[in-house]
TORKOL-4160 file (C-alpha; in steps of 0.2 Angstrom, whole numbers, padded with zeros to 4 digits, m for minus):
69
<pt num="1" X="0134" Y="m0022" Z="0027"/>
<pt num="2" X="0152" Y="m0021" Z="0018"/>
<pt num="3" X="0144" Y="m0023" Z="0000"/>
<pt num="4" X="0133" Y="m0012" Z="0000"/>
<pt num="5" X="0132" Y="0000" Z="m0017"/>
<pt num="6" X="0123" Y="0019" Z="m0017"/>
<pt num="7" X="0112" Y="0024" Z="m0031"/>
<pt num="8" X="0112" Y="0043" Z="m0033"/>
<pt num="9" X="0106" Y="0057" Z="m0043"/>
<pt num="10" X="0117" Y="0070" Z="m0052"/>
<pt num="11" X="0121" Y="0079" Z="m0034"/>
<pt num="12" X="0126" Y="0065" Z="m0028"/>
<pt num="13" X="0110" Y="0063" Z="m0017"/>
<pt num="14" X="0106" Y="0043" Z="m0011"/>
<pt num="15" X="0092" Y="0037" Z="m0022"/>
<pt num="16" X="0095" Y="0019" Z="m0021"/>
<pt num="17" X="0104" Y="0007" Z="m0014"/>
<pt num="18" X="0109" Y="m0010" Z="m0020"/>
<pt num="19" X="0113" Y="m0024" Z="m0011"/>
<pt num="20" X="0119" Y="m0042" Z="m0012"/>
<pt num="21" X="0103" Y="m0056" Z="m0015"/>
<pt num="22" X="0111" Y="m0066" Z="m0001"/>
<pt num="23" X="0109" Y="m0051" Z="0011"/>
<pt num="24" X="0094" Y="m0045" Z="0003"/>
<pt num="25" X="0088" Y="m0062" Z="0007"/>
<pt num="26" X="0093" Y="m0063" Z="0025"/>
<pt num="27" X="0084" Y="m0043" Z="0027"/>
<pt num="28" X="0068" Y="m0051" Z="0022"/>
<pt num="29" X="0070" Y="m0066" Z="0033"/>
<pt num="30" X="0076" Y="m0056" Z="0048"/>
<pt num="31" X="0062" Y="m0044" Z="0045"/>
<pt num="32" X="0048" Y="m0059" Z="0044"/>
<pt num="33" X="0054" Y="m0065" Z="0059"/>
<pt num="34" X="0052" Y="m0046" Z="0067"/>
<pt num="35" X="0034" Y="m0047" Z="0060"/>
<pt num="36" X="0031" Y="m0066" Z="0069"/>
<pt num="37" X="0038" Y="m0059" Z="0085"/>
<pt num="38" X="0027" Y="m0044" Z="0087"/>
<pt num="39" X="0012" Y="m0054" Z="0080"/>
<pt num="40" X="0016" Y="m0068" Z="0095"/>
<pt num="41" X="0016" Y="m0052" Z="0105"/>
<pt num="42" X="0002" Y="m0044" Z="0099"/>
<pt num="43" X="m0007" Y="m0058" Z="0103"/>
<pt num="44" X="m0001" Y="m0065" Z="0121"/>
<pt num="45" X="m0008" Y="m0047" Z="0127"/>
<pt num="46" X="m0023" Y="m0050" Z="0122"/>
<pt num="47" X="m0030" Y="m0068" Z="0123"/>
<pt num="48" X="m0046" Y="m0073" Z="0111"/>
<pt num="49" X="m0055" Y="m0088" Z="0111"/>
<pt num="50" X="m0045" Y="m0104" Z="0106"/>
<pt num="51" X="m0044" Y="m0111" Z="0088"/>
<pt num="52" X="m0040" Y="m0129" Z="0086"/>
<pt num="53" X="m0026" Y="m0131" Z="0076"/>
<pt num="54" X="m0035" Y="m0140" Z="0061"/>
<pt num="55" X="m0046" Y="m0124" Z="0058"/>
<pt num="56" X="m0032" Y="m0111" Z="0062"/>
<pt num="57" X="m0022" Y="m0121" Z="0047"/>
<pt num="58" X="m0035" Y="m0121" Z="0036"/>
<pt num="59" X="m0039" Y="m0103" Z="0038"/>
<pt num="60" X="m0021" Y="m0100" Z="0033"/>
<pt num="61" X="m0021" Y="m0109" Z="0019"/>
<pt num="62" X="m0034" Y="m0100" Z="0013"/>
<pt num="63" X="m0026" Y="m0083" Z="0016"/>
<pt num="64" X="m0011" Y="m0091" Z="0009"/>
<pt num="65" X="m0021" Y="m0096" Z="m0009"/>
<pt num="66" X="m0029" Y="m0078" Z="m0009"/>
<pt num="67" X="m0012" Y="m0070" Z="m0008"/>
<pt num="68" X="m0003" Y="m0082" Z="m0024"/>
<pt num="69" X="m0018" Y="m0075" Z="m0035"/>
C-alpha cells in the first residue's frame, strides 16, 4: 500500500494510520470476503439440516433489519 500515511505520538510511535477510501474500501471488501469463505467452511465441515432457500432468505432479512436499527 504505496499511500499509506502514519499517525504518531510525540516519540514518533505509530498510532494511526490513514489510508486512501478506495483502499480502505477494497480492505473491507477483501476482508468480507475472508469472513464468507471461512463461514462456507465452517459450514462444509459440519453439515445440519437443510433450509429451503425461501426460509434461509427470510431469516437474513430479518438479521439484516435488526442490524440497520
Amino acid at each position: 500500500m504505496p499511500h499509506v500515511q502514519y499517525v504518531t505520538d510525540t516519540n514518533g510511535k505509530p498510532l494511526y494510520v490513514q489510508v486512501p477510501i478506495k483502499e480502505y474500501e477494497k480492505l473491507l471488501a477483501d476482508a468480507e470476503e475472508l469472513a464468507d469463505i471461512a463461514a462456507y467452511k465452517r459450514a462444509k465441515k459440519n453439515p445440519g439440516k437443510a433450509v429451503p432457500f425461501a426460509e434461509a432468505f427470510a431469516e437474513v432479512e430479518a438479521h439484516h433489519d435488526k442490524q440497520m436499527f
